[in-house]
Wavefront OBJ file of the C-alpha trace (Angstrom):
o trace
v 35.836 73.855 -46.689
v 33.820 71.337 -47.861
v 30.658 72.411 -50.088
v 27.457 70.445 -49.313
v 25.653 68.279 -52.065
v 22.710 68.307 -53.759
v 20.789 66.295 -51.726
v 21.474 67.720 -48.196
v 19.730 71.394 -50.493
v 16.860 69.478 -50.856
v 16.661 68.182 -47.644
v 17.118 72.063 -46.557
v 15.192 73.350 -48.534
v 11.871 71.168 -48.051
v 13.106 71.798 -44.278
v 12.741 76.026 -44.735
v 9.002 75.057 -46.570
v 7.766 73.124 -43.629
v 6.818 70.351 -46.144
v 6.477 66.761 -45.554
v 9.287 65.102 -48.132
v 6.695 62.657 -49.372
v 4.374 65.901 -50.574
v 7.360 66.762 -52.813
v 6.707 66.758 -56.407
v 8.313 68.283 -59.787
v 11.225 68.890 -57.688
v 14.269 70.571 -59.597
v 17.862 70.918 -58.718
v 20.585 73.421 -60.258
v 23.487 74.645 -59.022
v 25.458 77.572 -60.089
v 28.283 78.975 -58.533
v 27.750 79.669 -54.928
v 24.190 78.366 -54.392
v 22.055 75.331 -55.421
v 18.354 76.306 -56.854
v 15.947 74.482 -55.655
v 12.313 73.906 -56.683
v 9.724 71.529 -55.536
v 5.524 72.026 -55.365
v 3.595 70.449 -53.263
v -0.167 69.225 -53.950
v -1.444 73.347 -53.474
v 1.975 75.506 -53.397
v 5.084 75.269 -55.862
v 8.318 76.529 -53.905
v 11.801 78.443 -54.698
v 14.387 77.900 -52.620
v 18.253 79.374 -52.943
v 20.632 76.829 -50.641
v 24.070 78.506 -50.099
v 26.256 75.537 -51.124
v 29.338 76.065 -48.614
v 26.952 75.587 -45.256
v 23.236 74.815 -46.711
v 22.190 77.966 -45.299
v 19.032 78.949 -47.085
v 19.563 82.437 -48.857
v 16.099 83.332 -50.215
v 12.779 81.633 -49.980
v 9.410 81.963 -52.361
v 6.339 80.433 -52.441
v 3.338 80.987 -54.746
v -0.045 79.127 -54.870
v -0.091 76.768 -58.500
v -3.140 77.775 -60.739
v -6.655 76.439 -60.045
v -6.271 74.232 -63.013
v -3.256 72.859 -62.592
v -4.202 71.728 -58.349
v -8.037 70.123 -59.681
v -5.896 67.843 -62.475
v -3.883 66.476 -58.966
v -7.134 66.623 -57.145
v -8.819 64.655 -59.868
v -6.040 62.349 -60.835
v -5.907 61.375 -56.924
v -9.026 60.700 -56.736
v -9.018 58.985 -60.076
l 1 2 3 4 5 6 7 8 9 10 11 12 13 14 15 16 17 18 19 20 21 22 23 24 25 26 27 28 29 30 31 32 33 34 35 36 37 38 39 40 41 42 43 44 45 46 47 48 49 50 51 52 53 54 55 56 57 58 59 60 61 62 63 64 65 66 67 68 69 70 71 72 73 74 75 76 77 78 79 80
């Protein structure tokens, strides 16, 4: 069986999120045995996503809101 690669766990993962790719930012990729790790944010929202790596079956999902301060630096930098 082939194991998918890191990019096709993005591409999954961003998928699961119902997130436009080009809203993807500080997006990291690990993989350990069995899964990739992946985690993105987005311009409100920073996202954990675990990507079985035989299939690209998405095994757990998280998302949490990123600190006020930390969404008005984007906001302000954007607008900058």
């Amino acid at each position: 069986m082939k194991n998918i690669n890191a990019n096709t766990a993005i591409n999954a993962a961003v998928s699961y999120a119902s997130v436009n790719a080009k809203d993807v930012c500080n997006l990291d990729v690990r993989h350990t045995e069995g899964f990739y790790e992946v985690t993105f944010e987005n311009d409100w929202t920073r996202y954990d996503c675990y990507v079985d790596d035989a299939d690209g079956e998405v095994l757990g999902f998280d998302s949490r809101p990123l600190p006020e301060h930390v969404m008005l630096a984007e906001l302000n930098r954007a607008t900058a």
